[in-house]
N, C-alpha and C positions, 0 to 999 in steps of 0.2 A: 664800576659801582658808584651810584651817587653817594654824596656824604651824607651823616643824616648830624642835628647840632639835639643833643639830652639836656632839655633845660628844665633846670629847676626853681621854682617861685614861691617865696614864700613873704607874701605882703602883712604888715601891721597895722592895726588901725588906731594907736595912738605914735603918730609921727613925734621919734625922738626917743623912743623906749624900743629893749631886742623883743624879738618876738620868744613865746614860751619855751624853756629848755625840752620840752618833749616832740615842739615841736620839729628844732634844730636839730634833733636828736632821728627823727622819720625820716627827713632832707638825708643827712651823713649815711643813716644805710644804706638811704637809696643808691647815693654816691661811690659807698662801698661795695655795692653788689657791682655794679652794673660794670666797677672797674674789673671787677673781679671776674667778670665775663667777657674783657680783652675789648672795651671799649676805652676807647682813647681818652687821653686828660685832656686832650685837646680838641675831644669836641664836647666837654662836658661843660656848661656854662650853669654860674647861680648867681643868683638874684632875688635879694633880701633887706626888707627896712631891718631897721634896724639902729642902736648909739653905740654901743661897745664891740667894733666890729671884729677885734682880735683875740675877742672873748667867746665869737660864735666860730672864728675861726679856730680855735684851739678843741671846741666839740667837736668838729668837722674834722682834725687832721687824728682824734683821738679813735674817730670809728675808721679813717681811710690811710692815716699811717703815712700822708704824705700833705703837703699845702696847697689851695687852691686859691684862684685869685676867687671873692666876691665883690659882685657888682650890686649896687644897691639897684632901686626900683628903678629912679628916677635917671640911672643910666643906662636907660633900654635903649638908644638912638646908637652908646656907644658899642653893646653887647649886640644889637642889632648888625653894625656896621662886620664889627669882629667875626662874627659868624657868617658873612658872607657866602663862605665857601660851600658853604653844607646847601644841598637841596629839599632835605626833608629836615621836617622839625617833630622830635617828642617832648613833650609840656609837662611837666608831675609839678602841679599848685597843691600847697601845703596850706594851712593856720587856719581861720575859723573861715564860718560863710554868715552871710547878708543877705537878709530878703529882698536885696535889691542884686545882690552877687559876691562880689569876695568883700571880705569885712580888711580894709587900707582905709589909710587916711583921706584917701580919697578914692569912693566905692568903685569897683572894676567891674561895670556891669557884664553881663553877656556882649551888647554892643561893643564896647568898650574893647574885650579881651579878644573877641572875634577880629575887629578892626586892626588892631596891635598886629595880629600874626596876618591878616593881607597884606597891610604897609609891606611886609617881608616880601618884595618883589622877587625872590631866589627861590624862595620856598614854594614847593609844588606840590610836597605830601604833609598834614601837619596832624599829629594823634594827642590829644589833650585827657590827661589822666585827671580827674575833679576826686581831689582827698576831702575837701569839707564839706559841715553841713550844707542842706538844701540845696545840692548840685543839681540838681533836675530842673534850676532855672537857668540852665546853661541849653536845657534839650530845645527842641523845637525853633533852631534859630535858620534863617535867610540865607544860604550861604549861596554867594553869587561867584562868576567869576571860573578860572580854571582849576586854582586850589581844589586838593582834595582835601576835606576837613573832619576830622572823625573827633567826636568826644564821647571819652567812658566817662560817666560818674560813679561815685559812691553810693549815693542815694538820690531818692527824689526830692522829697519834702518833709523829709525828717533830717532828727539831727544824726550825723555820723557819728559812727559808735567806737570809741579805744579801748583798752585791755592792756591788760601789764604782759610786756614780749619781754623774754631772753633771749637773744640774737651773737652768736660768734661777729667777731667784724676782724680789723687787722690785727697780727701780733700776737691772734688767737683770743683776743679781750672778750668776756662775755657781758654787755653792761646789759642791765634791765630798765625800760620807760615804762610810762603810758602809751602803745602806738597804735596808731590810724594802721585798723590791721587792713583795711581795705588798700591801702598802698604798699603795706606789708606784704602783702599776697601780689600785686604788679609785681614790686621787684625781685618777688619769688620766681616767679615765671620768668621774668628776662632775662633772670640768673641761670635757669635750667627750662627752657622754654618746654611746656607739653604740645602734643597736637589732640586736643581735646576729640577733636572731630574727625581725626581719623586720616584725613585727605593727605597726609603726607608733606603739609608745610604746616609752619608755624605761621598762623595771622594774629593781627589784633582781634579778630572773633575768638582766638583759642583760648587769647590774653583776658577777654571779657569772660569767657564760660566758666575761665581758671579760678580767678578771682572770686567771681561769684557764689559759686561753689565754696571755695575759702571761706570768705565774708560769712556765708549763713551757715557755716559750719560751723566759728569762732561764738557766732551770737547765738544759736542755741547752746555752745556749752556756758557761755555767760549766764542765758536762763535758766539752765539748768540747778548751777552753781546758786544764783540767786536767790533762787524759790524758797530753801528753808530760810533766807534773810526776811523773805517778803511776809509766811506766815507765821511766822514767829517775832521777828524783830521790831517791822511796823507797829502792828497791834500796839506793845510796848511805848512805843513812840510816842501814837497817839492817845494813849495813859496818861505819859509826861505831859502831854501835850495840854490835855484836861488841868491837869494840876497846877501846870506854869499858869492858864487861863485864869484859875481862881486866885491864886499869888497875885497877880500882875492889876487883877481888881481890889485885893487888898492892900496894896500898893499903892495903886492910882487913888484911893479913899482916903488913907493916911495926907498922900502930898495935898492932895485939895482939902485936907483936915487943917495941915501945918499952915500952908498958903493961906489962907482965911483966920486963922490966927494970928498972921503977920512972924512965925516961928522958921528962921532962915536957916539954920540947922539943921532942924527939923525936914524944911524942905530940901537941903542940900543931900541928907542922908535919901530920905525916899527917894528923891529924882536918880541919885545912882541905882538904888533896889529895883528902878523902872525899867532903867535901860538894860542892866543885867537881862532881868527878865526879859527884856524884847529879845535882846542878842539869842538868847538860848531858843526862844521860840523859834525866830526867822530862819537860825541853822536847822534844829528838826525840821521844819516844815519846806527846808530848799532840800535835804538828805531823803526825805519821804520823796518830793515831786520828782526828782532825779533820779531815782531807784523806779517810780512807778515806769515814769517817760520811757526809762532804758528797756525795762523787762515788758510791761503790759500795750503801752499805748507805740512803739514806734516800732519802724521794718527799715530793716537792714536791706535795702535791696537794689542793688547795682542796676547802670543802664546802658544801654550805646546808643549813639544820633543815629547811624548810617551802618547799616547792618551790609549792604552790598559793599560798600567799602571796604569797612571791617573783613568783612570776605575775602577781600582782592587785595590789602594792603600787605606784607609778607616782613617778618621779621629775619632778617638771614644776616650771620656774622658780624653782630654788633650796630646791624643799621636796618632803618623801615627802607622796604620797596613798592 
């Protein structure tokens, strides 16, 4: 049986800061599931920007109960070299997305990430899991060559949707995030693989139907759950919202009162009354769009590139075939 290398990515896009605790937090189960399904530590490879690297490593040894090395980004040549051995490659990219492709310090287009895994002259099967926003600019790409290359997304061109998970990991810990339930649901399956379709193997199609299924199961209870927030709470909202407006005008009249009188006081007092005021607006009115975005205007809705592949590619004892 070929080897297959479980790699995990999760890039930043400000170089020299860790990426989000929730997001560390998606990585370490996945890490813990997938141990927990009698795959090797040694073909599990991660790769993270990142500045406090023993700080991401203590979230990671807290959900998998044991230490892993991390490779940062920038040492893909040497993670590259290290995993030689493995034939097939599985990809779960974590942190946000870019409308050009993963949000790093330096953007990782589709060309880009596609390129990275042919360099990998070893590699013959490669299944890329897309957790962030506007994955769907990963689909429709060129793939040349004998690699076989499958990529699932999360979504297409919307933003990917989280939720507060409580998840068992090692030692029995139940911690609770925000998580990317759509990877959430990957590494449910690879934990306890379904054959959604019947046929008697587990594929990455089963992996994609599985998931899916999950995902818009998770986002209508989100909507569900919402609705009484949306007609009831908003409204409210935009109440305050009216009100902060007529404030922020009597405010903005005062300082251009003081200012014209030459009263610095005066002006110093109002200019803080402004800013108050804006802060409180800008948060209602980011709280409203983020509430609409999530519940009315976006779709949760998974994809695969290569549906024949998907087909043919086979998940059996801890490795693609």
């Amino acid at each position: 049986m070929k080897e297959t290398a479980w790699l995990f990515l999760l890039p930043v896009y400000n170089k020299g800061q860790n990426p989000e605790n929730r997001h560390v937090m998606d990585l370490a189960f996945g890490v813990y599931k997938l141990e927990s399904a009698g795959i090797s530590r040694d073909n599990i490879f991660i790769a993270i920007d990142g500045a406090d690297y023993e700080k991401i490593s203590e979230v990671i040894e807290q959900f998998t109960g044991s230490k892993h090395r991390i490779y940062s980004t920038d040492e893909i040549e040497t993670l590259r070299s290290d995993a030689t051995f493995c034939s097939n490659l599985v990809l779960f990219v974590f942190g946000h997305g870019h409308e050009l492709g993963l949000s790093s310090y330096k953007i990782i287009t589709p060309h880009v990430l596609l390129s990275e895994i042919q360099k990998s002259a070893n590699i013959e099967k490669a299944v890329i899991y897309l957790g962030p926003c506007f994955s769907g600019i990963f689909n429709y790409l060129e793939i040349s060559g004998q690699q076989k290359i499958i990529f699932v997304g999360s979504t297409k061109f919307y933003s990917s949707i989280a939720s507060r998970a409580t998840e068992q990991v090692a030692g029995g810990k139940k911690p609770s995030w925000i998580a990317n339930f759509f990877l959430l649901g990957v590494f449910k399956w690879f934990s306890s693989p379904v054959d959604i379709d019947g046929d008697g193997r587990y594929t990455i199609m089963d992996s994609y139907k599985f998931v899916s299924i999950y995902s818009n199961s998770v986002y209508a209870n989100i909507k569900k759950s919402d609705f009484p927030y949306l007609i009831q709470r908003i409204p409210m909202l935009h109440k305050k919202l009216v009100k902060l407006g007529k404030q922020y005008k009597r405010y903005r009249d005062g300082f251009e009162g003081c200012k014209a009188l030459g009263w610095n006081r005066c002006v110093k007092f109002y200019e803080k009354l402004l800013n108050d005021t804006d802060l409180q607006i800008r948060t209602i009115k980011r709280s409203i769009n983020e509430n609409l975005e999530i519940d009315l205007f976006n779709i949760q809705e998974s994809w695969v590139s290569d549906s024949t592949g998907a087909l043919s590619t086979m998940y059996v004892t801890g490795s693609i075939q």
